[in-house]
MDAnalysis code that builds the backbone (N, CA, C; Angstrom):
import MDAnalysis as mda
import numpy as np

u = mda.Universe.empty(285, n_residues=95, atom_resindex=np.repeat(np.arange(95), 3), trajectory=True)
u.add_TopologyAttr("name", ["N", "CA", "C"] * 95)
u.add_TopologyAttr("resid", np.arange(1, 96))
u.add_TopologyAttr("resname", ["UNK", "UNK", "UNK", "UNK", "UNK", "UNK", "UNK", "UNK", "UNK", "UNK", "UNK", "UNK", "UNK", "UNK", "UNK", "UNK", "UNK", "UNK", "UNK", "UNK", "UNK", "UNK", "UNK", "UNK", "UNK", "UNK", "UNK", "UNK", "UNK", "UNK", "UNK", "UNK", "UNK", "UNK", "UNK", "UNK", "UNK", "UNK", "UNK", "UNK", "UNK", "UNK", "UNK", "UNK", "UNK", "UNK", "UNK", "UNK", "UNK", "UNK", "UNK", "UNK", "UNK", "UNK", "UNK", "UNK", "UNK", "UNK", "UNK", "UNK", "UNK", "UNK", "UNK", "UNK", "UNK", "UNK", "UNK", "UNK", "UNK", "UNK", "UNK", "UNK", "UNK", "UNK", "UNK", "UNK", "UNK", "UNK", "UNK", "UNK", "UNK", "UNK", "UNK", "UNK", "UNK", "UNK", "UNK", "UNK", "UNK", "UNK", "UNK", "UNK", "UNK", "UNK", "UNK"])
u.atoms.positions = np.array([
    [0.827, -1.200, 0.000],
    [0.000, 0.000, 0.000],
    [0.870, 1.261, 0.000],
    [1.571, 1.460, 0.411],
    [2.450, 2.440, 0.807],
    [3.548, 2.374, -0.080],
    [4.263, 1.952, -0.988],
    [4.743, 1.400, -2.066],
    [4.024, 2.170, -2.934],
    [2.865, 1.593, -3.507],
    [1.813, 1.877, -4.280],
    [2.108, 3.510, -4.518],
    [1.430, 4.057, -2.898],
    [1.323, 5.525, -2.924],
    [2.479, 6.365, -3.223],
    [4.220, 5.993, -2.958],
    [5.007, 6.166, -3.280],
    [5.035, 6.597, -4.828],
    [4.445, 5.435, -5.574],
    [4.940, 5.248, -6.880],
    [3.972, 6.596, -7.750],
    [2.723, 6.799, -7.227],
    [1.703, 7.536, -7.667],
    [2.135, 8.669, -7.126],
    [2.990, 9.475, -6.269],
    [3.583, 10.370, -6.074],
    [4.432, 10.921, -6.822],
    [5.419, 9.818, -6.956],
    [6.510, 10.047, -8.131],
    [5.769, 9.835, -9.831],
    [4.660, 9.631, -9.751],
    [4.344, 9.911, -11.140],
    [4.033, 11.269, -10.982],
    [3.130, 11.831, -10.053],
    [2.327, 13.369, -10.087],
    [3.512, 14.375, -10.162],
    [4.796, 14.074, -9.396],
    [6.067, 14.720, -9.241],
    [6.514, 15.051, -10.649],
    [6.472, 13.744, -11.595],
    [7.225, 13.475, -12.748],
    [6.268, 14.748, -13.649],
    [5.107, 14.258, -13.639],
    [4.380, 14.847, -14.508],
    [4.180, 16.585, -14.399],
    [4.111, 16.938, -13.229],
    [4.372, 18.803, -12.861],
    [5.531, 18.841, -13.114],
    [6.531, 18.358, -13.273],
    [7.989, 18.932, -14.227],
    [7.671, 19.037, -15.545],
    [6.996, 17.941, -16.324],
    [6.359, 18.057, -17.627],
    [5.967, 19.458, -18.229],
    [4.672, 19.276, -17.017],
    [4.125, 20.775, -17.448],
    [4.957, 22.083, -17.330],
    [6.098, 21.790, -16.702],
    [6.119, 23.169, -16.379],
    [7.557, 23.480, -17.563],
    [7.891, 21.995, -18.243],
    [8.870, 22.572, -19.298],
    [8.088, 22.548, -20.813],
    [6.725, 21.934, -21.096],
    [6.639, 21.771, -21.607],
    [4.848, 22.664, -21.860],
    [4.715, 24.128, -22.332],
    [3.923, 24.275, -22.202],
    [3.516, 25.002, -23.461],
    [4.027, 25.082, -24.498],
    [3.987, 25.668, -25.941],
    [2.915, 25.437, -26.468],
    [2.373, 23.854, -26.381],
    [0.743, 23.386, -27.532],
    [-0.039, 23.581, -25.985],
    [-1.040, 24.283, -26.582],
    [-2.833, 23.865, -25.710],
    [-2.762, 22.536, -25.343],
    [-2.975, 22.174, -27.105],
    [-3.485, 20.512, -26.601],
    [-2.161, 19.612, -25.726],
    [-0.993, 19.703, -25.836],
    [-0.094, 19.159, -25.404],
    [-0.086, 19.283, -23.272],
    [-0.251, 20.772, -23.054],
    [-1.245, 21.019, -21.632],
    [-2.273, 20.676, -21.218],
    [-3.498, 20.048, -21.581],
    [-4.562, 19.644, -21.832],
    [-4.617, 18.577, -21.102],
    [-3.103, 17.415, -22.194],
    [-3.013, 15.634, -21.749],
    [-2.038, 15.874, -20.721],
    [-1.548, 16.808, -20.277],
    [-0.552, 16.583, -19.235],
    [-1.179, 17.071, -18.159],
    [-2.602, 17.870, -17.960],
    [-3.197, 18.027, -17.090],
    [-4.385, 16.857, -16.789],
    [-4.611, 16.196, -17.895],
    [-5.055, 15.116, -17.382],
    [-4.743, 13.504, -17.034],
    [-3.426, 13.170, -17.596],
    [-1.984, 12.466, -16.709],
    [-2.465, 12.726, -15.259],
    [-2.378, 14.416, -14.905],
    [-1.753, 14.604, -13.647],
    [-3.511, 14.292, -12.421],
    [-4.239, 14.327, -13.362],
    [-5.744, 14.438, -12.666],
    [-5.668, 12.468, -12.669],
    [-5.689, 11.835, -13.227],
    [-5.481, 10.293, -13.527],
    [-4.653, 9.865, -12.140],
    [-3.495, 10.653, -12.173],
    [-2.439, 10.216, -10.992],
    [-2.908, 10.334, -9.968],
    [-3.604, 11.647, -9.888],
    [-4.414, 12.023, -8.492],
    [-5.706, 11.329, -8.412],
    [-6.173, 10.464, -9.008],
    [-7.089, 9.329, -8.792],
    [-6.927, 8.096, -8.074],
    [-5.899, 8.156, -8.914],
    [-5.165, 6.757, -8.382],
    [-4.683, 6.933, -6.772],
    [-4.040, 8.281, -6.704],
    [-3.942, 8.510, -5.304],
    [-5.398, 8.465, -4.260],
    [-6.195, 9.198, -4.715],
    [-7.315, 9.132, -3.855],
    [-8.108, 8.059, -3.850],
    [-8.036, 7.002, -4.886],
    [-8.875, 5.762, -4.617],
    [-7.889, 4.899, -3.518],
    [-6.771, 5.419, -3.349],
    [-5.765, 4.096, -2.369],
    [-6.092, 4.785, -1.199],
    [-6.071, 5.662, -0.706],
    [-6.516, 6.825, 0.537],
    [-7.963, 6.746, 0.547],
    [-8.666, 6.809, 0.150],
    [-10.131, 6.537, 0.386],
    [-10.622, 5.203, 0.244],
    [-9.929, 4.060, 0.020],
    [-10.474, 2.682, -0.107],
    [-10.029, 2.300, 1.209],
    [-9.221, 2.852, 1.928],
    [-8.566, 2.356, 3.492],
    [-10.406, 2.218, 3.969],
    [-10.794, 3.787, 4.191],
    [-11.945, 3.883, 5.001],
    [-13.472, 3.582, 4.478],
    [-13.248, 3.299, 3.156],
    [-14.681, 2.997, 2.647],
    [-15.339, 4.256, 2.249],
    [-14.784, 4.676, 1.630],
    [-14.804, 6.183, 0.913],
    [-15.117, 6.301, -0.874],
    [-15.217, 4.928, -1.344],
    [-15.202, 4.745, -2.256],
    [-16.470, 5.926, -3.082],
    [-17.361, 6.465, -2.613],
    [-18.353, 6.959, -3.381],
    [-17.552, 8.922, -4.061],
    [-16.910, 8.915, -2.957],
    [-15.941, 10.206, -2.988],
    [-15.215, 10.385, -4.220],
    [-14.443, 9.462, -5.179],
    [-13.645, 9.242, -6.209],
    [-15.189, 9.034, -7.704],
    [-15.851, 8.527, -7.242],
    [-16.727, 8.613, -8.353],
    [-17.066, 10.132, -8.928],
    [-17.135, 11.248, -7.525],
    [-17.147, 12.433, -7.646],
    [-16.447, 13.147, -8.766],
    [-15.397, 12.478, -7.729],
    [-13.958, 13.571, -8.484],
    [-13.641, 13.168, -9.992],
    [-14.129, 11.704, -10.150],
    [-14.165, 11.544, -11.960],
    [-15.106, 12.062, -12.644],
    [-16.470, 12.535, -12.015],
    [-17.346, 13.350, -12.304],
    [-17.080, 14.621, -12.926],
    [-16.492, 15.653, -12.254],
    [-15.820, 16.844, -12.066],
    [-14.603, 16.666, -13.172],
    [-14.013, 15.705, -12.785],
    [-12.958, 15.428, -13.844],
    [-13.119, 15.486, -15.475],
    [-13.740, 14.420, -15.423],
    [-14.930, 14.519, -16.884],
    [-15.209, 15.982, -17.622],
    [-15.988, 16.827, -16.335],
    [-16.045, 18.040, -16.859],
    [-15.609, 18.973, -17.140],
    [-14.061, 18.922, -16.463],
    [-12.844, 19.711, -16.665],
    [-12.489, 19.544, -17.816],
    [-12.315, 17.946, -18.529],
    [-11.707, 18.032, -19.713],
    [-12.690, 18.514, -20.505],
    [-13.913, 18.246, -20.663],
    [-14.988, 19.089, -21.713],
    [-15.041, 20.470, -21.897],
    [-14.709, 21.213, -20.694],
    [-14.334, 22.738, -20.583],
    [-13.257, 22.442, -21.441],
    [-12.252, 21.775, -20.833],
    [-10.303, 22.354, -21.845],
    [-10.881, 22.263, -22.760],
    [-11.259, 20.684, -23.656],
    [-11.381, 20.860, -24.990],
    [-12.161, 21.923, -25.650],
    [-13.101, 22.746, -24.882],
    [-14.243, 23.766, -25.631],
    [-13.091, 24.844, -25.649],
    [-12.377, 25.253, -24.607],
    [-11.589, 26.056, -24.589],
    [-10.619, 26.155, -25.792],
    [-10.429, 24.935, -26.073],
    [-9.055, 24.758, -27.217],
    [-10.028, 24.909, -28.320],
    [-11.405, 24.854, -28.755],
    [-12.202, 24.558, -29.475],
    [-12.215, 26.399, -29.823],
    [-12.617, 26.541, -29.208],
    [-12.834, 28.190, -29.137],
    [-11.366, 29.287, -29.706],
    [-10.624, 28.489, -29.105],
    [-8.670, 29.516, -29.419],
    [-8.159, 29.271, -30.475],
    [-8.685, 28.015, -31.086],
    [-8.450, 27.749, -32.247],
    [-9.126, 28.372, -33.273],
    [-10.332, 28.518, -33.158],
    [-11.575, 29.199, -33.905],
    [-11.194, 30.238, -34.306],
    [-10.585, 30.968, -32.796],
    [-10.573, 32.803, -32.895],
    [-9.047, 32.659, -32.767],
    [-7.810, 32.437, -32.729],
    [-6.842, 32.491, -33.079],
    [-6.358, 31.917, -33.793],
    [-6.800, 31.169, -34.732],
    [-5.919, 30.129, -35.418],
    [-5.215, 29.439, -35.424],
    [-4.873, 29.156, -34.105],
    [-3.468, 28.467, -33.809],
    [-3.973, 28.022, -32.328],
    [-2.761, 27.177, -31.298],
    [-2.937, 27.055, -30.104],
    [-1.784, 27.060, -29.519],
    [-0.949, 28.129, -29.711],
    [0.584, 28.173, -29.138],
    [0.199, 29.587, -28.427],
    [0.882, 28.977, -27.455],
    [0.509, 29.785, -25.780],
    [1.058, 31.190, -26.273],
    [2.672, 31.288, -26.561],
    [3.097, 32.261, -26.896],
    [2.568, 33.621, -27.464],
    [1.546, 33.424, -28.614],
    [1.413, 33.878, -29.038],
    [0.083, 34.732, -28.842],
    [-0.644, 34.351, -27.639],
    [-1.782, 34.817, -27.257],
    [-1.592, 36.274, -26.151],
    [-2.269, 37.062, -26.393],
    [-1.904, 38.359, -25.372],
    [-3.186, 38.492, -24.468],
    [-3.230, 39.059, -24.019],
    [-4.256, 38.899, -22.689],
    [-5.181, 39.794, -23.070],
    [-4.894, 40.724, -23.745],
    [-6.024, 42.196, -24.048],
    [-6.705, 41.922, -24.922],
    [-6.380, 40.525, -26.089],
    [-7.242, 39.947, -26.773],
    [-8.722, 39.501, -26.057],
    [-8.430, 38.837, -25.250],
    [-9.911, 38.109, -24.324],
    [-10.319, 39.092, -23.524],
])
């Protein structure tokens, strides 16, 4: 068990270095934010299956679900009205 949680740590660890060198494509931020939401599942189903918590994680894949339907509308939308999806190139006074 504790092993386990180890290992799902060092993935969430691995994966916020990802993001934070790798943030040029939308869509490329998108799958690395949802890697990191996956990892944190895995964490909370081993922490909430101790106590019988199991209904709690159905939640959070709930929510989860809907996060990615937002990103993708989001990327759906920047693409539309910018043509592109490179972070760089977006200025803030646009939106």
């Amino acid at each position: 068990m504790y092993i386990d949680m180890m290992i799902y740590i060092y993935i969430y660890l691995i994966i916020l270095i990802m993001l934070s060198m790798m943030y040029k494509y939308m869509l490329v931020v998108l799958m690395i934010v949802e890697f990191m939401i996956l990892s944190f599942f895995m964490i909370m189903y081993l922490i909430f299956s101790l106590v019988n918590l199991e209904v709690f994680v159905i939640y959070y894949l709930i929510f989860s679900v809907c996060e990615g339907v937002l990103g993708l509308t989001l990327l759906i939308l920047i693409i539309r009205f910018h043509s592109n999806e490179l972070f760089y190139l977006f200025s803030i006074n646009k939106f």
